[in-house]
mmCIF file of the C-alpha atoms, coordinates in Angstrom:
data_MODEL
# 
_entry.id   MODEL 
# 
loop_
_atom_site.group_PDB 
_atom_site.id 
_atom_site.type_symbol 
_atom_site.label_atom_id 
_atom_site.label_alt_id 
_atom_site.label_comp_id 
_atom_site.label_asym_id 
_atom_site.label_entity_id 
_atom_site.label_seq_id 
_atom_site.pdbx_PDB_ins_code 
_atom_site.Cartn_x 
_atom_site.Cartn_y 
_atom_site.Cartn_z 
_atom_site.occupancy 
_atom_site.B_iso_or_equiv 
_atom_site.pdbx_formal_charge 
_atom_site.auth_seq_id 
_atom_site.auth_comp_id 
_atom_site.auth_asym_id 
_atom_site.auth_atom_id 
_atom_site.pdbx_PDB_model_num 
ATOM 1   C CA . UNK A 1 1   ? -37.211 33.607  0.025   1.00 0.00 ? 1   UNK A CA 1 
ATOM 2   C CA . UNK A 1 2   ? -36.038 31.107  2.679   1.00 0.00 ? 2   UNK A CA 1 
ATOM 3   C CA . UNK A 1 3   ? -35.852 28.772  0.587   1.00 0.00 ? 3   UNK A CA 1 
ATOM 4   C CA . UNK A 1 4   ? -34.017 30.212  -2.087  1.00 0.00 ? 4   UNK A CA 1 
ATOM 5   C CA . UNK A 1 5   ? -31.407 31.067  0.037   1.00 0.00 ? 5   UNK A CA 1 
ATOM 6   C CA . UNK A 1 6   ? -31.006 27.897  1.674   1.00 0.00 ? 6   UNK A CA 1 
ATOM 7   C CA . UNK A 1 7   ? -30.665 26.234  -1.650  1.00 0.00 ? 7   UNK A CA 1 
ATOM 8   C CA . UNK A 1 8   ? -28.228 29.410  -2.860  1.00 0.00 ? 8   UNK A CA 1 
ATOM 9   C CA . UNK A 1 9   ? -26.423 28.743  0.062   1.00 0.00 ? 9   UNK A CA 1 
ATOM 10  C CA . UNK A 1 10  ? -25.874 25.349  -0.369  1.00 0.00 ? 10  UNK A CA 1 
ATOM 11  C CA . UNK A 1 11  ? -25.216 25.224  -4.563  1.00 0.00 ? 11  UNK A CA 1 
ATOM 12  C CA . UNK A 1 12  ? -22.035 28.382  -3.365  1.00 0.00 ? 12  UNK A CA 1 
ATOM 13  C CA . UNK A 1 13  ? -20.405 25.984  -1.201  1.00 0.00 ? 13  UNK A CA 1 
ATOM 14  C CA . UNK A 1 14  ? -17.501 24.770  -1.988  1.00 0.00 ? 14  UNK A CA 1 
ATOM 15  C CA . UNK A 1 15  ? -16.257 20.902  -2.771  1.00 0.00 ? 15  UNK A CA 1 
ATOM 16  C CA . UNK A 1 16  ? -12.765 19.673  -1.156  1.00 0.00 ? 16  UNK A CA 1 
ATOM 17  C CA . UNK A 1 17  ? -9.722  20.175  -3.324  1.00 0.00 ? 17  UNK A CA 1 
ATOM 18  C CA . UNK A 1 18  ? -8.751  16.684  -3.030  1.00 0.00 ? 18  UNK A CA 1 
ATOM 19  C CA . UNK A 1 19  ? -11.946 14.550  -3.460  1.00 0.00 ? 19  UNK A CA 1 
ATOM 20  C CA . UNK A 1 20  ? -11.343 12.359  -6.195  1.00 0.00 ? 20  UNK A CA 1 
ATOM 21  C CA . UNK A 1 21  ? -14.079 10.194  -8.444  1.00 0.00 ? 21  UNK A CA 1 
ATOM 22  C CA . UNK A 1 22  ? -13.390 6.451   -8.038  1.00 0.00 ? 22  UNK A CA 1 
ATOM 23  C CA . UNK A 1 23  ? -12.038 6.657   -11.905 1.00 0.00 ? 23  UNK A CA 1 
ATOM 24  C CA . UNK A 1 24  ? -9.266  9.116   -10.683 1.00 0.00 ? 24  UNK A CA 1 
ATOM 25  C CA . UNK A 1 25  ? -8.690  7.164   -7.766  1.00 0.00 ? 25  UNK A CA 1 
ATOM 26  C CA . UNK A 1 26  ? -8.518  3.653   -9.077  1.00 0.00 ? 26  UNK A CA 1 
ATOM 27  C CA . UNK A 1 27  ? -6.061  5.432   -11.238 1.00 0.00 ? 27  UNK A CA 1 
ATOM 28  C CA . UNK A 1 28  ? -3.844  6.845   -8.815  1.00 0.00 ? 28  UNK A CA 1 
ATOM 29  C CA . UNK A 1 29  ? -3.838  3.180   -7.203  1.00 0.00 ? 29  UNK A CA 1 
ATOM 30  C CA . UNK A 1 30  ? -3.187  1.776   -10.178 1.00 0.00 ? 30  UNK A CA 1 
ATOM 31  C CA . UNK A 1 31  ? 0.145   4.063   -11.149 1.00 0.00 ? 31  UNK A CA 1 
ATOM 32  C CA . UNK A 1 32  ? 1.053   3.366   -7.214  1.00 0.00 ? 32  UNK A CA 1 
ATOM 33  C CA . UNK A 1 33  ? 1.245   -0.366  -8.139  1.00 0.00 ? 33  UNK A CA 1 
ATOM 34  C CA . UNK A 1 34  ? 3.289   0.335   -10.723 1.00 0.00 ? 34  UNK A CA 1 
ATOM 35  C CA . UNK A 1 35  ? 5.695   1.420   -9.422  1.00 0.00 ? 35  UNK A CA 1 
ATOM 36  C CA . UNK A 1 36  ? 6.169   -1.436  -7.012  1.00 0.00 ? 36  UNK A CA 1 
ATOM 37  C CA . UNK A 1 37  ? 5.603   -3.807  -10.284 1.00 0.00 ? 37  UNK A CA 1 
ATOM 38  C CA . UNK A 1 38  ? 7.914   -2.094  -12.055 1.00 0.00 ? 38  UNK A CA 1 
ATOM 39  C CA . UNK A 1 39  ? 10.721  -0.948  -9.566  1.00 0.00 ? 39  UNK A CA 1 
ATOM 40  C CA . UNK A 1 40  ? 9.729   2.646   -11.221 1.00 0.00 ? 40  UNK A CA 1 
ATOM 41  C CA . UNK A 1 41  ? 11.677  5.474   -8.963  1.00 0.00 ? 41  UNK A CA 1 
ATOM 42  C CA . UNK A 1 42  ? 10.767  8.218   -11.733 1.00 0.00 ? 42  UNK A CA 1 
ATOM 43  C CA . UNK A 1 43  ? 7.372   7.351   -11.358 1.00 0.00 ? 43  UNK A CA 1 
ATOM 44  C CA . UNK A 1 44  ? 7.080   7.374   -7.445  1.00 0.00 ? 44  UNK A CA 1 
ATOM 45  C CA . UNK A 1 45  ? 8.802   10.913  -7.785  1.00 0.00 ? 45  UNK A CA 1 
ATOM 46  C CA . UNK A 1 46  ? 5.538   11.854  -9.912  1.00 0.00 ? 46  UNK A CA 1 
ATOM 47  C CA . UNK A 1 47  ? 2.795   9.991   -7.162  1.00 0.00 ? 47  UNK A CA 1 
ATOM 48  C CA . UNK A 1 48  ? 4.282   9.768   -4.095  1.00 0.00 ? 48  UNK A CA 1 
ATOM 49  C CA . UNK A 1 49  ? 4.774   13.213  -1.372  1.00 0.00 ? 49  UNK A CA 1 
ATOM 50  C CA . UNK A 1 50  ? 8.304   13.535  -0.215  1.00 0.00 ? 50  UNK A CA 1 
ATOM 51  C CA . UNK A 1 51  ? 6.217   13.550  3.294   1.00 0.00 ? 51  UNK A CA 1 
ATOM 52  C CA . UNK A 1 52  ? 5.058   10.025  2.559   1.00 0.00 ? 52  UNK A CA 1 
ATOM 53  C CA . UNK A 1 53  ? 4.457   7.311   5.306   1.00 0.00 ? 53  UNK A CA 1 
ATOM 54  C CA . UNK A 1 54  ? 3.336   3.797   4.725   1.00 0.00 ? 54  UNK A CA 1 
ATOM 55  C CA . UNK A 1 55  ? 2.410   1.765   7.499   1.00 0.00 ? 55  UNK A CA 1 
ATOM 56  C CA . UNK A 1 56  ? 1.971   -2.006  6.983   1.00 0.00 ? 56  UNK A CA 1 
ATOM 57  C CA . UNK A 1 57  ? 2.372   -5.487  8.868   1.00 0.00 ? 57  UNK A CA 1 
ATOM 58  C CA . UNK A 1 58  ? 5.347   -6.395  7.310   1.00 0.00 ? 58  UNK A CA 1 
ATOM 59  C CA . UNK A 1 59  ? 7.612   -3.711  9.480   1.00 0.00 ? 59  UNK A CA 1 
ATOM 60  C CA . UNK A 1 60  ? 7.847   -3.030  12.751  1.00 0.00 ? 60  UNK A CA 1 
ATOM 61  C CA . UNK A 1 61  ? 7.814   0.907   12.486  1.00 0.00 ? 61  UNK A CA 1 
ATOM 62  C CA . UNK A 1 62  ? 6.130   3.096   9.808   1.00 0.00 ? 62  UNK A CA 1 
ATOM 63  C CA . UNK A 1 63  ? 7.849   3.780   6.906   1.00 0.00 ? 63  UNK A CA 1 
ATOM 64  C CA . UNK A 1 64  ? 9.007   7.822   6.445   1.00 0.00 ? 64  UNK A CA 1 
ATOM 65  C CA . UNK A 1 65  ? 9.895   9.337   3.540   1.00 0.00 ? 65  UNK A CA 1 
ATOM 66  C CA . UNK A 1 66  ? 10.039  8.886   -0.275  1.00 0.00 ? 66  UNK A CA 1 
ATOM 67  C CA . UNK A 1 67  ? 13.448  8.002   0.073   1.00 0.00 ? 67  UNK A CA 1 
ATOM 68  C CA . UNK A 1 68  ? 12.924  4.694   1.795   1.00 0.00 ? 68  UNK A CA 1 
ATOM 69  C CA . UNK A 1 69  ? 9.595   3.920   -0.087  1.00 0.00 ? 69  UNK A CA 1 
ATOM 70  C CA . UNK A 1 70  ? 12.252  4.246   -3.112  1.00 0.00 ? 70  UNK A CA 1 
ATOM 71  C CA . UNK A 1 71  ? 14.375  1.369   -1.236  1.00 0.00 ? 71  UNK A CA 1 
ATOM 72  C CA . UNK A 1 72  ? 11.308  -0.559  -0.022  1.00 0.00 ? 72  UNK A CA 1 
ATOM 73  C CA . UNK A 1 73  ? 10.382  -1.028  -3.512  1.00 0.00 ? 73  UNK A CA 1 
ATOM 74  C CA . UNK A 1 74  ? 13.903  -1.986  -4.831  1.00 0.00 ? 74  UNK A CA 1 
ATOM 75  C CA . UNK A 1 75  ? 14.483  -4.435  -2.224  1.00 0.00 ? 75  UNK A CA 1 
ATOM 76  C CA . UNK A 1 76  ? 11.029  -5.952  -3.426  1.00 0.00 ? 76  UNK A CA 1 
ATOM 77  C CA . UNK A 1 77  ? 11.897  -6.451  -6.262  1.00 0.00 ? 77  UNK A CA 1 
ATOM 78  C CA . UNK A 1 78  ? 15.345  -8.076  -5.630  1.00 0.00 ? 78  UNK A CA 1 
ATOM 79  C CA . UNK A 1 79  ? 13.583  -10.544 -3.273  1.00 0.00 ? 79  UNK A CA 1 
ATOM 80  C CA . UNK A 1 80  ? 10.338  -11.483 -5.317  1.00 0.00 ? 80  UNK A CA 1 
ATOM 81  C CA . UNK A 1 81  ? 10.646  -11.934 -9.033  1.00 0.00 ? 81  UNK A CA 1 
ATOM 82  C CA . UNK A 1 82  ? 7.237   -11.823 -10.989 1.00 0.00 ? 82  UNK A CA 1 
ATOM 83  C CA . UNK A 1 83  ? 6.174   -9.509  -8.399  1.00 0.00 ? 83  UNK A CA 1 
ATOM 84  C CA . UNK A 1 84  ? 2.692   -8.252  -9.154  1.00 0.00 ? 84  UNK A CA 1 
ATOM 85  C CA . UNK A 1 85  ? 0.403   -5.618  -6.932  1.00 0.00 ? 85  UNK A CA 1 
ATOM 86  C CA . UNK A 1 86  ? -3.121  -5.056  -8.052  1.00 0.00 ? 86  UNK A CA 1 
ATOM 87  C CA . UNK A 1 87  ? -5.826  -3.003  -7.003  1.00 0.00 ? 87  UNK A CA 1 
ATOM 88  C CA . UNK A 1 88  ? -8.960  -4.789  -7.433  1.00 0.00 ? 88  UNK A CA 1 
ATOM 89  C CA . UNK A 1 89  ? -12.240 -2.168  -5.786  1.00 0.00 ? 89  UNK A CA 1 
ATOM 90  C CA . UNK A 1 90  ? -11.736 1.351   -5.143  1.00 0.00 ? 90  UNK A CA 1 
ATOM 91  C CA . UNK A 1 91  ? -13.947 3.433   -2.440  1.00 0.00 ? 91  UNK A CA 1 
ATOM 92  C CA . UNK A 1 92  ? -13.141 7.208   -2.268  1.00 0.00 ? 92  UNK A CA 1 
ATOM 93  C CA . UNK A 1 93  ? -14.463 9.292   0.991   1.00 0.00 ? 93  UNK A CA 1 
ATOM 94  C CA . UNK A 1 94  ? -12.975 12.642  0.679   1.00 0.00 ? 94  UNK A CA 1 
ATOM 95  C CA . UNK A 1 95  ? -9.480  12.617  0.374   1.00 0.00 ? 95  UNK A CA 1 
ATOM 96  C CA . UNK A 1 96  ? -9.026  8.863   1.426   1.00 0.00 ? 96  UNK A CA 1 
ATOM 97  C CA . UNK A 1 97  ? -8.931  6.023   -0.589  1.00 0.00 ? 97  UNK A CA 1 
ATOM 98  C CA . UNK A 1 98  ? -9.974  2.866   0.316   1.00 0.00 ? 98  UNK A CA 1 
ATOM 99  C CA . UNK A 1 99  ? -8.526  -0.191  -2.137  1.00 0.00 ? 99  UNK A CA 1 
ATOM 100 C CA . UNK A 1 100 ? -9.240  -3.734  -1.548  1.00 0.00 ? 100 UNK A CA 1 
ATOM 101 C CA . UNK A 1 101 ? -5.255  -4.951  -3.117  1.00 0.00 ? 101 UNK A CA 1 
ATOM 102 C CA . UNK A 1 102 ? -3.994  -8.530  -4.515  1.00 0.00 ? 102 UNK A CA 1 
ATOM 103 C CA . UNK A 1 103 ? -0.127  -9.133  -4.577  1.00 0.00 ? 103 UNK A CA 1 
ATOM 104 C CA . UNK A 1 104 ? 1.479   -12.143 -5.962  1.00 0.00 ? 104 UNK A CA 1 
ATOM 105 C CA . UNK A 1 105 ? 5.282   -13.315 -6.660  1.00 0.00 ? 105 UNK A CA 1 
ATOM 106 C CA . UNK A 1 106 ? 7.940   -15.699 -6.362  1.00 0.00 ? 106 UNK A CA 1 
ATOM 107 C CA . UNK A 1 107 ? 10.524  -15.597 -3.655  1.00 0.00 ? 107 UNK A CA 1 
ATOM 108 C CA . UNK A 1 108 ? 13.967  -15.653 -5.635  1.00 0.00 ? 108 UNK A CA 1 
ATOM 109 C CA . UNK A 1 109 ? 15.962  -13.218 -3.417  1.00 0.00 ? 109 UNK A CA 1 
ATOM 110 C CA . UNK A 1 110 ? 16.789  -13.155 0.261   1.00 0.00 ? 110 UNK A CA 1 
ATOM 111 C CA . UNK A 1 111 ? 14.402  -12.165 2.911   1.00 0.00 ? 111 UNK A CA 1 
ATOM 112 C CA . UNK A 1 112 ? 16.872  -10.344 4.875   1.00 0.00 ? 112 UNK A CA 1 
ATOM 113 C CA . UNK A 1 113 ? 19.277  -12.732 6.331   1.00 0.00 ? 113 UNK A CA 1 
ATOM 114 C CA . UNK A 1 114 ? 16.960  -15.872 4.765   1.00 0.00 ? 114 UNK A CA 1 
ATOM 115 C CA . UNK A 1 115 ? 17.514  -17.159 1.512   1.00 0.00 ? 115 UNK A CA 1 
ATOM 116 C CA . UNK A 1 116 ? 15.331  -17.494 -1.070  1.00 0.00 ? 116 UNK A CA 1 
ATOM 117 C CA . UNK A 1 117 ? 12.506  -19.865 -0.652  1.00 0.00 ? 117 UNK A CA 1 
ATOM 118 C CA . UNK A 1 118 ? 11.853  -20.313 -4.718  1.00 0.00 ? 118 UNK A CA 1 
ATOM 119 C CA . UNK A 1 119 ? 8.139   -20.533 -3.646  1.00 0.00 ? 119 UNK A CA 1 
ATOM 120 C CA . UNK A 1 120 ? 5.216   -18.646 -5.007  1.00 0.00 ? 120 UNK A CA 1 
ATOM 121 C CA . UNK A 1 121 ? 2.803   -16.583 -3.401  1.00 0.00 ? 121 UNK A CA 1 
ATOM 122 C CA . UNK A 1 122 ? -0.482  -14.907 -3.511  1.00 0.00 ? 122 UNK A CA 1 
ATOM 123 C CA . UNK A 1 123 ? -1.974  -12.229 -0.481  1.00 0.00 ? 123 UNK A CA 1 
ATOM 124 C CA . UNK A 1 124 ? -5.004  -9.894  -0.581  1.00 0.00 ? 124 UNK A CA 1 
ATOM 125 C CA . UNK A 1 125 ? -5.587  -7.005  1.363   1.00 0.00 ? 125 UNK A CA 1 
ATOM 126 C CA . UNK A 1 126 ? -7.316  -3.760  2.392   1.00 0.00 ? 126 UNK A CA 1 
ATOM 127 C CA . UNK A 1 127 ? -5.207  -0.172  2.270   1.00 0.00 ? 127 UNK A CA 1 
ATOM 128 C CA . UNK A 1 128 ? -6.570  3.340   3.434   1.00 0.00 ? 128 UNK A CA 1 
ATOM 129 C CA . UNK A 1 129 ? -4.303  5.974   1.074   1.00 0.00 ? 129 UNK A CA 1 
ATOM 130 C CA . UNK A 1 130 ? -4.479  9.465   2.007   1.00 0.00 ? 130 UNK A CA 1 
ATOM 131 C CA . UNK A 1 131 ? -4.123  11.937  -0.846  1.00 0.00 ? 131 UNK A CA 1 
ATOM 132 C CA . UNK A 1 132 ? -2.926  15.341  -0.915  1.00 0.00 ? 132 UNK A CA 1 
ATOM 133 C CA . UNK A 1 133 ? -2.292  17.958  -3.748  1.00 0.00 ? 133 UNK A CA 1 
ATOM 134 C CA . UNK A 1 134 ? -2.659  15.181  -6.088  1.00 0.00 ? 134 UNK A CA 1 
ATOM 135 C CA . UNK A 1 135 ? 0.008   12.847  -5.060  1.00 0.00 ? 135 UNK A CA 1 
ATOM 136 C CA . UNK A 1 136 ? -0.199  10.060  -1.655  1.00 0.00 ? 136 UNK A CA 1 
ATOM 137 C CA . UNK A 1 137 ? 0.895   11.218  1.423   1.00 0.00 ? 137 UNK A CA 1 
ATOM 138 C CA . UNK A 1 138 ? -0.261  7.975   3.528   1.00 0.00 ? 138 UNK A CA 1 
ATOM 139 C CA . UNK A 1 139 ? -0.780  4.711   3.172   1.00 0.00 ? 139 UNK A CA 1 
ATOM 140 C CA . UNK A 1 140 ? -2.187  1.698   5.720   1.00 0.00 ? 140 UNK A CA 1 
ATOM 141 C CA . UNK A 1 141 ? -2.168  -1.609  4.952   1.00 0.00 ? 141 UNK A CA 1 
ATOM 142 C CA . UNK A 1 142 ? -3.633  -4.639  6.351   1.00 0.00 ? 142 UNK A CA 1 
ATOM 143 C CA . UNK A 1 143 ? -2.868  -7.840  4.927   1.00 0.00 ? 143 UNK A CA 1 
ATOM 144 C CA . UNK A 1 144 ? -2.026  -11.711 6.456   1.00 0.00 ? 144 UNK A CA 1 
ATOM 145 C CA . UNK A 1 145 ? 1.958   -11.560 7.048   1.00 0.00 ? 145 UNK A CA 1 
ATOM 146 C CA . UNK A 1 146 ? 1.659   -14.734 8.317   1.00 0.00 ? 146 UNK A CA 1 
ATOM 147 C CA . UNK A 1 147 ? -0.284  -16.188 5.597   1.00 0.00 ? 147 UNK A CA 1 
ATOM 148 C CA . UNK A 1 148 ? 2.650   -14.715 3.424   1.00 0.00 ? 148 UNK A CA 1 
ATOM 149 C CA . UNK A 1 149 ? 5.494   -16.716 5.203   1.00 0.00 ? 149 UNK A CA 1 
ATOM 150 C CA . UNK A 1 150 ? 3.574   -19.879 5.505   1.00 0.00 ? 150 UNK A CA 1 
ATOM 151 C CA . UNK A 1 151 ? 3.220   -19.591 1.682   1.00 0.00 ? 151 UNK A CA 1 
ATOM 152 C CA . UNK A 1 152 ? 6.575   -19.662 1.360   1.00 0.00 ? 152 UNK A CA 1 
ATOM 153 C CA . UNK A 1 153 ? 7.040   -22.247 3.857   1.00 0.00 ? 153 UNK A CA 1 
ATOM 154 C CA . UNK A 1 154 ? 7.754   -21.155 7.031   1.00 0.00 ? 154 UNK A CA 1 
ATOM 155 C CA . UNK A 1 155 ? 6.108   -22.579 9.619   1.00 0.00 ? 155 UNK A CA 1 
ATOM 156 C CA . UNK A 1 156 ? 5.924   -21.293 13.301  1.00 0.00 ? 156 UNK A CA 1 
ATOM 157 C CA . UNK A 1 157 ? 7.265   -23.226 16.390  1.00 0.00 ? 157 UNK A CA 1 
ATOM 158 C CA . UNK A 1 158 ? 5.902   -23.048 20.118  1.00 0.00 ? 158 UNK A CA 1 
ATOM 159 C CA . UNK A 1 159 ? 8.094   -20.979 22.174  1.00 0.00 ? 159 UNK A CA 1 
ATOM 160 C CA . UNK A 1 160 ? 9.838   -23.579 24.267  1.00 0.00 ? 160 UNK A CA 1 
ATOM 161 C CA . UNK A 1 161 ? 9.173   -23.817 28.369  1.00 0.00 ? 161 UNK A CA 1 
ATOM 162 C CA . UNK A 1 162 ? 12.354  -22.615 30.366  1.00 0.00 ? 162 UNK A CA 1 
ATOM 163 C CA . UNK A 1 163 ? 13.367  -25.439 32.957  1.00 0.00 ? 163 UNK A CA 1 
ATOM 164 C CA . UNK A 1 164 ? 13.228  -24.403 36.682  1.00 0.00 ? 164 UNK A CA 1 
ATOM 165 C CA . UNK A 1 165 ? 16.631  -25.433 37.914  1.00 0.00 ? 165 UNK A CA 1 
# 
């Protein structure tokens, strides 16, 4: 009777709401690319939680809101033409995502106040997306900024000694 129970028990429990298969997930990542490949704003509204925060290397501050994902991605794709994000392994543990990411591009817009470089290229990195009633509500990225800008030619100088005077 012990027994049964235990294994009653444990068949009545219930899964999470948001645990996705790797299939589902790869293809949530995959529309979430999209719409930084494509500039697609009617897509993000479809994806993305109004709640949504990304936090990556490339700012200083996490990024709030579907509203400045929206301009994130627009600016992207004013600054890097042939732009291309791509999620290459999925791992799903509950209602996390974990996606090993390549992006690639040309720099043909400014880079804030920097013009355009006209150079190409290519970064790979790790994200952990958090998912919630079907659509992302977080996402953390770690990727090689600096391997970014020396691709497209920056190099970085020495901070310079002050003189005692």
């Amino acid at each position: 009777i012990t027994v049964f129970l235990l294994l009653l028990s444990f068949g009545c429990q219930q899964q999470p709401k948001d645990v996705l298969t790797e299939k589902e997930a790869k293809a949530l990542l995959d529309r979430y690319m999209e719409t930084m490949n494509k500039a697609d704003l009617k897509l993000v509204d479809k994806i993305i939680s109004p709640d949504f925060v990304l936090h990556t290397p490339f700012l200083p501050e996490p990024l709030v809101g579907i509203e400045n994902y929206k301009k994130l991605i627009t600016n992207t794709s004013k600054t890097f033409s042939n732009f291309k994000a791509t999620i290459d392994e999925v791992v799903v543990n509950g209602d996390k995502i974990w996606g090993r990411f390549s992006m690639e591009g040309v720099n043909t817009g400014p880079l804030g106040n920097i013009p355009a470089t006209g150079k190409k290229f290519h970064i790979t990195g790790l994200a952990i997306t958090r998912v919630a009633n079907g659509k992302i509500v977080e996402d953390e990225t770690f990727w090689n900024v600096l391997g970014l800008y020396q691709q497209l030619g920056f190099t970085l100088t020495p901070p310079q000694k002050k003189s005692k005077q």
